[in-house]
C-alpha positions as CSV (number, residue, x, y, z in Angstrom):
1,X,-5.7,-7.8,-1.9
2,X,-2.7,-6.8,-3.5
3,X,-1.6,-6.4,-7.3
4,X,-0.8,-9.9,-8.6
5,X,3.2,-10.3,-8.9
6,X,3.0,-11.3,-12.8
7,X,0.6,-7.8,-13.2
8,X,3.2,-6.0,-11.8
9,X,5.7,-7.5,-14.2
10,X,3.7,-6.8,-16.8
11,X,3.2,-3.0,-16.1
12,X,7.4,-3.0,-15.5
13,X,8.1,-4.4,-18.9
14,X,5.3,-2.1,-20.6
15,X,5.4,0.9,-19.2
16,X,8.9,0.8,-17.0
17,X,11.0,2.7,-19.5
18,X,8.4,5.5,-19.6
19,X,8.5,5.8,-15.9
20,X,11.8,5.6,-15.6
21,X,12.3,8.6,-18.0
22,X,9.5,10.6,-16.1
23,X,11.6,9.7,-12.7
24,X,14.9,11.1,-14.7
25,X,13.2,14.3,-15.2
26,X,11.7,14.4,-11.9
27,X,15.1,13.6,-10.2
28,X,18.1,15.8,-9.6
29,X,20.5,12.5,-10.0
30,X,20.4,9.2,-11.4
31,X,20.4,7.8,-8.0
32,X,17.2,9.7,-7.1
33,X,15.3,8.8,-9.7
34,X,16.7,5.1,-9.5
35,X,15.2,5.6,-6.2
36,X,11.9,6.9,-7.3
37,X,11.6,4.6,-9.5
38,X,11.8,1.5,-6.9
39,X,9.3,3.6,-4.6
40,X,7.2,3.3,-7.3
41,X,7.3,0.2,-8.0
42,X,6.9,-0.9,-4.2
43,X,4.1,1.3,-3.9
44,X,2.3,-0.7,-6.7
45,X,2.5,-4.1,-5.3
46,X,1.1,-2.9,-2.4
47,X,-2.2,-1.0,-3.4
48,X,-5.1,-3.1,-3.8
49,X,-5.6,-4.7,-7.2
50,X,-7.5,-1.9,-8.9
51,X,-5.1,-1.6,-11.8
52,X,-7.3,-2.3,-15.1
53,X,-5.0,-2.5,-18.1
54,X,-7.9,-1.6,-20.3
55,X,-8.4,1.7,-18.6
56,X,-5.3,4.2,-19.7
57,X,-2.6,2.9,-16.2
58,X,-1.0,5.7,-16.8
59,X,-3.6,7.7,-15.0
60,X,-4.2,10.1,-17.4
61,X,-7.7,10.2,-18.9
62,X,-7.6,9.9,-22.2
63,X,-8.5,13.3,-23.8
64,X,-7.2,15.4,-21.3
65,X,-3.4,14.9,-21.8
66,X,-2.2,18.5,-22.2
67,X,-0.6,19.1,-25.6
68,X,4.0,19.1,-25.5
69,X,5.5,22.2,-25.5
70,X,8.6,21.4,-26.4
């Protein structure tokens, strides 16, 4: 089963701008990461629905981020 349309939606308007930046950085050109980004996106709708909100979807566990160095 895939993620549910309106779940995906949901993780786009709450974490999209994040991801977007991350893809920005990641990315040589806007176009790139544009294009990371929609790779992303697609890749989401179709992974099975194992996405829990509750559990950090940014898939880094919570304690363990390493600390910004600038």
């Amino acid at each position: 089963m895939a993620i549910d349309p309106v779940m995906a939606e949901e993780l786009a308007t709450t974490y999209g701008a994040a991801l977007y930046g991350f893809c920005r950085k990641l990315a040589f050109t806007r176009q790139d990461a544009d294009d990371l980004y929609q790779q992303t996106f697609l890749r989401l709708l179709a992974m099975p629905a194992r996405v829990d909100l509750n559990d950090n979807p940014r898939g880094v566990p919570d304690g363990h981020r390493r600390p910004h160095l600038g």
